[in-house]
C-alpha positions as CSV (number, residue, x, y, z in Angstrom):
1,X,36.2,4.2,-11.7
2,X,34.5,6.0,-8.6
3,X,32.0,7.0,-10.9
4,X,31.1,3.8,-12.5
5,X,31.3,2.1,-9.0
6,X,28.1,4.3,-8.0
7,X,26.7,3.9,-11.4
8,X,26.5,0.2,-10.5
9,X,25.1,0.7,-7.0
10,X,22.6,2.7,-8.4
11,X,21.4,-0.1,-10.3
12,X,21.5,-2.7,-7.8
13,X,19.8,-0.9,-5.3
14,X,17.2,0.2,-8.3
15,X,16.6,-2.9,-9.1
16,X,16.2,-3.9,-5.2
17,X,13.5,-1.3,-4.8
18,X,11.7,-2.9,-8.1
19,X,11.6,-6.3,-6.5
20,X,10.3,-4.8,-3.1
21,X,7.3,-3.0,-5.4
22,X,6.7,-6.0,-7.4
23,X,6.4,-7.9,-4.0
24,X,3.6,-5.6,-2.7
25,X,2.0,-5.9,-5.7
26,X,1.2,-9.5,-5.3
27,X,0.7,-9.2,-1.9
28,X,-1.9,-6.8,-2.7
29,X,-3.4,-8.9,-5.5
30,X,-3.9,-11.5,-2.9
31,X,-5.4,-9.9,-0.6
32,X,-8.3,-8.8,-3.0
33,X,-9.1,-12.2,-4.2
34,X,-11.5,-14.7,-2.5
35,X,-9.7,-18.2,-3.5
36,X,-6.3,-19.0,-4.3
37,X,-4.4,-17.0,-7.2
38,X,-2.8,-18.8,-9.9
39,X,0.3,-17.6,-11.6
40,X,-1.2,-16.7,-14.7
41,X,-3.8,-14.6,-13.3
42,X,-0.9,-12.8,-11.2
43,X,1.2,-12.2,-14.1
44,X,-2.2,-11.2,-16.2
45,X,-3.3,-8.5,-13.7
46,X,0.1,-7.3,-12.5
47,X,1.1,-7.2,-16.5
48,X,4.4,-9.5,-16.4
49,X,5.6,-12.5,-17.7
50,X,4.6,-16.2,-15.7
51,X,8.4,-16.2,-15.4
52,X,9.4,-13.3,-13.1
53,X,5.9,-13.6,-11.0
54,X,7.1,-17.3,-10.1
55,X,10.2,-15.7,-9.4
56,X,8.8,-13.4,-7.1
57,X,6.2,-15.9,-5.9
58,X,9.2,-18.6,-4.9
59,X,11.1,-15.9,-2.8
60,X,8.0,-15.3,-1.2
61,X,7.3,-18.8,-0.4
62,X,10.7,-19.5,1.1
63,X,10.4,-16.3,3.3
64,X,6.8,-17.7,4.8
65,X,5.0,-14.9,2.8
66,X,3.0,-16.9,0.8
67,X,1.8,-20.7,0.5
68,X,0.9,-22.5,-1.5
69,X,-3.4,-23.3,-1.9
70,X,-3.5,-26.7,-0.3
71,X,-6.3,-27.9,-2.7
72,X,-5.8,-27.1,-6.1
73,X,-3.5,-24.5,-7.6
74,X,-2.5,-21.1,-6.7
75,X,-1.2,-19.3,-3.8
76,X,-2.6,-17.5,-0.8
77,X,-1.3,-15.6,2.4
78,X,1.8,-17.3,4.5
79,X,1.3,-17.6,7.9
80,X,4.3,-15.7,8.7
81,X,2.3,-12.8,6.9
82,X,-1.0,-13.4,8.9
83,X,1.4,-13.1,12.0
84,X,2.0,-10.2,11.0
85,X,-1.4,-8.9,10.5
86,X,-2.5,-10.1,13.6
87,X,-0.1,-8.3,15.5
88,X,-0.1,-5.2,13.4
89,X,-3.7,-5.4,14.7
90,X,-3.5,-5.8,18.2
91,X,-1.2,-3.2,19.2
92,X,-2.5,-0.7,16.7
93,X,-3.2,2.7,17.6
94,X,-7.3,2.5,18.0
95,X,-6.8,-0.7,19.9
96,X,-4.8,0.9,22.8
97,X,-7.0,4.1,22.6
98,X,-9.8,1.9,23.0
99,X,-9.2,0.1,25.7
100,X,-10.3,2.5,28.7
101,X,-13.8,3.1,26.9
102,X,-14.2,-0.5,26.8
103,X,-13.3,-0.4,30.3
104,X,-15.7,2.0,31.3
105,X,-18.5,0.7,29.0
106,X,-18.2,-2.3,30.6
107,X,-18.3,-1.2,34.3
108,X,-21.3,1.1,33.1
109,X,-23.6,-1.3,31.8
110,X,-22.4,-4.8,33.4
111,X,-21.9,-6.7,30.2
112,X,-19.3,-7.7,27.6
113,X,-17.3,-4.7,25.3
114,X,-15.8,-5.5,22.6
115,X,-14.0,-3.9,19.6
116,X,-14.1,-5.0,16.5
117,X,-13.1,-4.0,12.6
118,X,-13.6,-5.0,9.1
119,X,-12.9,-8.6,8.3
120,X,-13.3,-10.8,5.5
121,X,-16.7,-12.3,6.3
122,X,-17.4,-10.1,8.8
123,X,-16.2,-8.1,12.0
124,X,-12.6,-9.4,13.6
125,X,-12.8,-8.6,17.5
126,X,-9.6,-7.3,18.7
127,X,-9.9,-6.1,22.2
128,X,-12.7,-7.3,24.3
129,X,-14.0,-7.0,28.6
130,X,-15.6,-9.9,29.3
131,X,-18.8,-10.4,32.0
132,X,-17.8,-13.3,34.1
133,X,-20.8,-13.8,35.8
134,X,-23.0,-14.0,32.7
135,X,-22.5,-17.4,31.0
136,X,-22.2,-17.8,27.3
137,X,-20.5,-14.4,26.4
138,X,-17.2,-14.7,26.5
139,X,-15.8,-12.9,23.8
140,X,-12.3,-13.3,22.6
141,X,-9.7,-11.4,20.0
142,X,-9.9,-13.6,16.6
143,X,-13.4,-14.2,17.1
144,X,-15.1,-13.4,13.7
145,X,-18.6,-12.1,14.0
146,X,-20.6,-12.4,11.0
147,X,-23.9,-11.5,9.2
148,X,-27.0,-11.2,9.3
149,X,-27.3,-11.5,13.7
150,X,-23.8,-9.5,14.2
151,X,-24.8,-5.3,14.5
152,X,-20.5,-5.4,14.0
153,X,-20.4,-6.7,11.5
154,X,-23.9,-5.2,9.4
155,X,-22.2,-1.8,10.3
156,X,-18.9,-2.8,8.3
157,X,-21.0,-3.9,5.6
158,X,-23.2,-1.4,5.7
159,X,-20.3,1.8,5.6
160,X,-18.1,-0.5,3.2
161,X,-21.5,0.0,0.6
162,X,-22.1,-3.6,-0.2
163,X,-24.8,-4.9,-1.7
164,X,-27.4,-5.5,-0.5
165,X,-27.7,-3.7,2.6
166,X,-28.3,-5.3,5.6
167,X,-31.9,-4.9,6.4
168,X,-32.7,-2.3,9.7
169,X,-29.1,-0.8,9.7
170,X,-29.8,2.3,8.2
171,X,-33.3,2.9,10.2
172,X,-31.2,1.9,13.4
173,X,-29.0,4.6,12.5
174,X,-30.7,7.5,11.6
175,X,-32.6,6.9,14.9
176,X,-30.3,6.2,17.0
177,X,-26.5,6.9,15.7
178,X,-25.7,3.3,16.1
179,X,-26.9,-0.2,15.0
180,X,-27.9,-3.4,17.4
181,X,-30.0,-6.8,17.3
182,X,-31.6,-9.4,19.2
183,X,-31.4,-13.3,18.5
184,X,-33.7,-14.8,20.8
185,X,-33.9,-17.9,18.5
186,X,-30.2,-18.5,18.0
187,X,-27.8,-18.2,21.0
188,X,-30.2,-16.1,23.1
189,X,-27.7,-13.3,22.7
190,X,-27.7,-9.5,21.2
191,X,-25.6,-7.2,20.3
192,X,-25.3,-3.2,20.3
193,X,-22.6,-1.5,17.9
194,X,-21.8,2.0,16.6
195,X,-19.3,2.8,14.5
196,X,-16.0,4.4,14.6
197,X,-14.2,6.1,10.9
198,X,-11.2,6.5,9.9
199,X,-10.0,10.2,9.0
200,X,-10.5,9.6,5.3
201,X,-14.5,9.0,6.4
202,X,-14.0,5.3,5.8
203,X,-15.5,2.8,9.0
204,X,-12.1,1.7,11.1
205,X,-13.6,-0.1,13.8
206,X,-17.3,-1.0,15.8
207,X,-17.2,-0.6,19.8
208,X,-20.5,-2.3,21.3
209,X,-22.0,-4.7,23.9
210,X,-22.4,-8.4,23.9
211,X,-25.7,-9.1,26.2
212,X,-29.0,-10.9,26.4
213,X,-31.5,-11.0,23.8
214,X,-34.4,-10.0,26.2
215,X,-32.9,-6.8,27.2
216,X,-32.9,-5.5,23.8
217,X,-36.5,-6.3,23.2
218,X,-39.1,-5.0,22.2
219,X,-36.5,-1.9,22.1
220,X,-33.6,-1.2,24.1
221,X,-33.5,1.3,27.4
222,X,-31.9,4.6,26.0
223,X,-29.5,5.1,28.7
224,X,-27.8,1.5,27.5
225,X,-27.6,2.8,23.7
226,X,-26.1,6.3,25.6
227,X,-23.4,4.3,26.9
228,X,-22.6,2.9,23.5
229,X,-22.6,6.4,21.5
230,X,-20.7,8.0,24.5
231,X,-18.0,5.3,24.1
232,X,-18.1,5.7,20.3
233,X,-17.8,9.2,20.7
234,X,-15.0,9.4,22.8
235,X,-13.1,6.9,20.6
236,X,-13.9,9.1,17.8
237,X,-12.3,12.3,19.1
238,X,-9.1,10.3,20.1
239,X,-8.7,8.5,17.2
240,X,-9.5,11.2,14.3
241,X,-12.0,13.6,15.4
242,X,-15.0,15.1,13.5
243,X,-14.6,12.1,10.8
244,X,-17.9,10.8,9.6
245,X,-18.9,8.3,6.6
246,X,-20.8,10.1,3.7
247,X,-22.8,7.0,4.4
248,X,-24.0,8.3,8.1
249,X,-27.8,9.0,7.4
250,X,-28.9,12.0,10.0
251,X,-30.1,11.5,13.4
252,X,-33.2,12.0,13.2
């Protein structure tokens, strides 16, 4: 009887596990997609019946996990799930290790750091140190920076190997390690960024400046883009030291 008592927790906790995996799975199929999922394209690509991903999808739904698309059918993220991510973000490890280089970048040049790291669309920023005395740049976390004006976000789409590249990024790189722009025609505003990787090589995170066009033109003063690589640098050997994208072109 002992025996067929375990037997049966076995199963149950088997078949708890399964439900956890098939869970993730979905979760995972949403996050690749661009637009709302519908059920038969979940149970296609995760090889199931409509049956036990609606299952699956209705739990989900009830635990805030996922919604459902509010045009149209399908399902996307919860918000209970985006709170998570969001807060899985901001106290991540490269955030907190960050934030004295930001710190110090700032008080060494004068204008806005931030952090930022791959983002649909773009670059998320996640940790920022704001000028207050120079209007117009106050950057905040959430804010999404995006192409073609954002060095951020180039470098994420650059290192990520999208196509097509973003035009300069690679010449900005193999001269100077790092990647910036000026908008004089948009908001006035520039931007410097290098990048950060992950041990694994892939890009984790851009640290970089927020300042005015003009100072970035026709080229910018060496000792700013020092600061930046010095920052990056030091961020680097914290976080996972010696790791480099295969994509890194050579200083020249």
């Amino acid at each position: 009887m002992s025996e067929e008592l375990d037997d049966r927790a076995d199963d149950a906790s088997s078949a708890r596990v399964k439900s956890v995996e098939v869970a993730v799975q979905i979760l995972d199929s949403l996050t690749e997609a661009s637009a709302p999922v519908r059920v038969s394209d979940l149970a296609r690509r995760l090889g199931m019946t409509k049956a036990r991903v609606s299952r699956h999808l209705q739990t989900l739904t009830q635990l805030g996990l996922v919604d459902r698309a509010r045009e149209g059918e399908g399902y996307v993220f919860g918000r209970k799930l985006l709170k998570f991510g969001r807060a899985a973000v901001y106290r991540s490890n490269i955030v907190q290790l960050a934030q004295p280089y930001l710190q110090d970048l700032f008080a060494g040049t004068g204008h806005t750091a931030l952090l930022a790291i791959p983002s649909r669309g773009g670059a998320m920023v996640v940790a920022s140190v704001n000028n207050q005395f120079e209007p117009g740049i106050m950057i905040h976390p959430g804010m999404l920076l995006t192409l073609p004006t954002s060095p951020a976000a180039r470098l994420i789409y650059y290192f990520e190997g999208k196509k097509p590249k973003p035009v300069r990024v690679e010449g900005n790189l193999r001269r100077h390690g790092l990647d910036y722009e000026a908008n004089p025609h948009g908001t006035g505003l520039g931007g410097i960024a290098a990048p950060v990787f992950e041990p694994d090589g892939l890009i984790a995170c851009s640290i970089g400046l927020i300042l005015s066009s003009s100072l970035l033109m026709p080229e910018p003063e060496e000792a700013l883009l020092d600061q930046v690589r010095h920052a990056a640098l030091q961020l680097q050997n914290d976080y996972a030291e010696g790791a480099v994208s295969p994509l890194m072109p050579a200083v020249e």
